[in-house]
N, C-alpha and C positions, 0 to 999 in steps of 0.2 A: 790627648795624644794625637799628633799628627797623624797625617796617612798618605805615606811616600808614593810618588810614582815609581814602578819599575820597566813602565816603556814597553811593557810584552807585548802589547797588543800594536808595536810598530819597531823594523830593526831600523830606522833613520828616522833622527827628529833632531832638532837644537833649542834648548830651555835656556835663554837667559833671567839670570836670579837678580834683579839691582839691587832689593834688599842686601844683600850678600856682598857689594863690590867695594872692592876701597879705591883708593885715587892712583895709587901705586902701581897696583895692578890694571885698572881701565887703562891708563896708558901704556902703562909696560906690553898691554895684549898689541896695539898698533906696530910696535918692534918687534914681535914674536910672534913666530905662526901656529906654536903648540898650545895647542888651546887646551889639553890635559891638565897644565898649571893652573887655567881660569878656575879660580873658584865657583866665581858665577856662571859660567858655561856649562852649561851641561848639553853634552853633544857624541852624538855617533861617528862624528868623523874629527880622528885624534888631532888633526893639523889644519887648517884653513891656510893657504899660501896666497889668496888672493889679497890685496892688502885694498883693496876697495870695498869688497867684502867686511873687515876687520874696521872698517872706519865708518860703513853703515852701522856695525853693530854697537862702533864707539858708541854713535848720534843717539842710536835708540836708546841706552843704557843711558844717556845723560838727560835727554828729556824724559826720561820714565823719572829719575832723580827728580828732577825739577818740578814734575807734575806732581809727584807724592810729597814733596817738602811744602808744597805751598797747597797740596788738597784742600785743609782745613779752613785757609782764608780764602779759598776760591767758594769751597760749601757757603760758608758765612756772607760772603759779597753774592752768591746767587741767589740765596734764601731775601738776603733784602733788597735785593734791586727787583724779584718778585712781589715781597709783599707791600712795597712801597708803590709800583704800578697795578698792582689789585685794591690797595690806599683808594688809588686817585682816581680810578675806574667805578666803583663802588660807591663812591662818594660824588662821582660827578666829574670833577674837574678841579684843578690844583684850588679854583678861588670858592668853590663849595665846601671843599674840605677842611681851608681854613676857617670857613663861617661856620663850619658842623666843628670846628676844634673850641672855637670861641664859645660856642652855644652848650658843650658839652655834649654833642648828637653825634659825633665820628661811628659810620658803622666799621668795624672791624671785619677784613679777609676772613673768609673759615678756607681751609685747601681743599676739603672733600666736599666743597657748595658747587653746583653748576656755575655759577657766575664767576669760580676762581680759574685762573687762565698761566700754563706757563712763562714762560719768559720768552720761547717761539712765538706762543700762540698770541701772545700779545702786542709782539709784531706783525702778525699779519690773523687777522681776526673772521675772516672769511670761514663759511659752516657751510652754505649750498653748494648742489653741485650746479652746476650750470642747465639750463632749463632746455634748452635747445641740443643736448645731448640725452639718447635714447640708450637703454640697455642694448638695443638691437646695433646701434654704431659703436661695434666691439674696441676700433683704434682709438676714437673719441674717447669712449666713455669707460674703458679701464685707465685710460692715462690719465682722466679728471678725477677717475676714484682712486688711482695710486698717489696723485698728489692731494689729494685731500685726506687721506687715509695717513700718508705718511706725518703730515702734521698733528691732526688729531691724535695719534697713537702715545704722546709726551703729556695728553691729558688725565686730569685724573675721574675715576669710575663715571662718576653722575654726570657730565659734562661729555663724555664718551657715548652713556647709554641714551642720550638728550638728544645728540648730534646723529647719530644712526640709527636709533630707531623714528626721533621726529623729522629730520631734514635730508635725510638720504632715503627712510621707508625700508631699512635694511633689519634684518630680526637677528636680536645676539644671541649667539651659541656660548659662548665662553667668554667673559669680561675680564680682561686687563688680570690673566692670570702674573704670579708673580715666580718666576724660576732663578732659583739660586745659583750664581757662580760661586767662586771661594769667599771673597768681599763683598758681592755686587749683587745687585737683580737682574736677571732678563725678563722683563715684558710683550705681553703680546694679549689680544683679543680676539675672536674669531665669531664671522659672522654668517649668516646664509641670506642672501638676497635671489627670494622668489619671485619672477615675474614670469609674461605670458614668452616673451623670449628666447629665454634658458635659464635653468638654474645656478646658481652661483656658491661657492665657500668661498670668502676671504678671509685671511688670515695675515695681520698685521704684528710686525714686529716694532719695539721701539728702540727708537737707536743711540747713538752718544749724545749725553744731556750736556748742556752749554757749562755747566759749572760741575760736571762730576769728572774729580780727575782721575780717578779709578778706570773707568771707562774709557779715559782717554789714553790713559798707559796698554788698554788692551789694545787700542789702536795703533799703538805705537812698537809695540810688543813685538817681535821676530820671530819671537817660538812658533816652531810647527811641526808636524807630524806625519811622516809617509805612512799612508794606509794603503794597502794593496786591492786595487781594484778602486780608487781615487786619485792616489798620487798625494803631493803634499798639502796639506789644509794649516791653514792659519789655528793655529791651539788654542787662541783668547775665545773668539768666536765657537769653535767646537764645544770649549769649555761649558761657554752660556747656552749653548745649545743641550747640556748633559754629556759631556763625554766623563767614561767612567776610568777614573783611576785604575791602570794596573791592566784593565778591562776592554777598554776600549770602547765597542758601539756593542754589547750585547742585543742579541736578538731581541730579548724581553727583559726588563726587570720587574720584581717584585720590593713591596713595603717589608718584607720577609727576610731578604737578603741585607747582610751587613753588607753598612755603605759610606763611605766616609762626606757621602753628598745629601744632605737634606732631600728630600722627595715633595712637589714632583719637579721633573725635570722635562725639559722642552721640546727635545723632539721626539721624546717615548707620549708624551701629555695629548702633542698635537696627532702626532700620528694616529694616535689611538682614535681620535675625534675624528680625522680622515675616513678610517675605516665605517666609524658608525657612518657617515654620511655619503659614502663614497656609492650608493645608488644614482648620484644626481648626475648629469651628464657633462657636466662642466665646473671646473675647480679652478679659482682664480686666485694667485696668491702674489700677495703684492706687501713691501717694507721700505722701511725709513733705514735698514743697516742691513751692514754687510754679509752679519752671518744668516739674515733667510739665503742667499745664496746656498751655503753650508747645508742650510735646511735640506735643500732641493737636491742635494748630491745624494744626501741620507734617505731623501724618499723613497719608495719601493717604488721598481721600474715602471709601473702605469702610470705614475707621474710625469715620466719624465720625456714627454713631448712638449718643447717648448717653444715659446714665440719670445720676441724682445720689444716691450713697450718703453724705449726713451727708459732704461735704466732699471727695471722692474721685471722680473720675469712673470712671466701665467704660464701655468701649467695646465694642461688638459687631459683630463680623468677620462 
């Protein structure tokens, strides 16, 4: 049994459903401002009169179509344009691979080995952080460990905990937790890097995968949601984050409570993790997507002194 939203915990939002749309009606909405008839609309404001408006929402609604009709052979062509460049990685080189094919010696990918590498990561294959950047060159050297951090975060566990605890010197708190949306995961890892300096929390998210088209519809997605004391937040992103059907952002949740959301969820998991650590005098939180933003709205106000590193925010505790 499903488990409907009924919006209590916001009186303005707009849900478009593309599941739900026929071709009749997508168009018919572009000549029509009452949006009450949209099937797939689902919205607090009965009429939309802007008609630019009404052809954004066209756009969205036909690539979210397009994304989910060709999901399946997008998963399949990312699965093997992967395992065919960890093929050739693994084995050496296109012309070792054919001598290991002849020979009957081909070592085969495993995905959960150190040595297997996304389809990012295998474009650009860099693990150090640069040697001439100190913990104590805060501009430097959060902006080296947000872009190293944001690529890394699309790896998986053992290739994760290899990278940061041997080549960064960073201690993991939480690896590559997995947080449920409706269809999808959000990931993220969280780390504590002690030094003579200051102390550190990162906390990495990962962001939209090159062949997940799920994820790309959340991107593309229009729904959001006015919260009072926010204003309007992107819904795909809150989603992965834990927003609770019906619910909203409760204070706390419990394993206790009926939920129509698998447990745990993302920003009750990390926060909690925040708190135990939150002795340290500096909290740096840095992602590869758009909803750690989201994150950082939901954090409790001692977070929310912020600095802007080239796209990433840090917060300081």
């Amino acid at each position: 049994m499903g488990c409907d939203c009924d919006k209590s915990f916001s009186s303005n939002y707009m849900v478009l459903n593309p599941d739900e749309v026929g071709l009749f009606d997508l168009i018919n909405m572009l000549f029509s401002s009452n949006m009450e008839k949209r099937k797939f609309v689902d919205s607090s404001e009965v009429e939309e009169q802007d008609f630019w408006r009404r052809w954004i929402m066209f756009i969205s609604i036909v690539v979210q179509r397009l994304l989910l009709f060709f999901a399946k052979p997008m998963s399949i062509f990312g699965l093997a344009i992967e395992f065919f460049l960890n093929l050739l990685s693994i084995n050496g080189n296109l012309a070792s691979l054919l001598l290991n094919l002849v020979q009957g010696k081909v070592t085969m990918p495993n995905k959960n080995s150190i040595s297997f590498l996304s389809f990012t990561e295998n474009i650009d294959k860099r693990v150090k952080l640069d040697s001439s950047i100190k913990p104590g060159d805060n501009e430097r050297y959060f902006g080296a460990l947000s872009m190293m951090a944001s690529k890394v975060a699309y790896e998986n566990k053992a290739y994760i905990e290899t990278v940061v605890t041997n080549h960064w010197k960073v201690n993991i708190i939480k690896n590559l937790i997995k947080y449920y949306q409706e269809k999808a995961t959000a990931q993220a890892f969280i780390c504590y890097d002690k030094n003579e300096v200051q102390n550190t929390i990162v906390v990495w998210l990962r962001g939209t995968e090159p062949f997940d088209a799920e994820a790309w519809c959340s991107d593309f997605d229009l729904l959001w949601y006015e919260i009072d004391g926010l204003g309007k937040i992107h819904g795909g992103f809150m989603k992965a984050l834990g927003l609770q059907k019906s619910k909203g952002w409760p204070k706390e949740i419990t394993k206790q409570e009926p939920s129509c959301r698998p447990l745990p969820l993302a920003y009750y998991a990390i926060r909690d993790m925040l708190r135990v650590h939150i002795i340290i005098s500096f909290v740096f939180i840095t992602s590869a997507h758009y909803s750690f933003h989201y994150l950082l709205l939901l954090l409790p106000p001692r977070h929310h002194s912020l600095l802007y590193h080239q796209g990433p925010f840090v917060g300081l505790g």
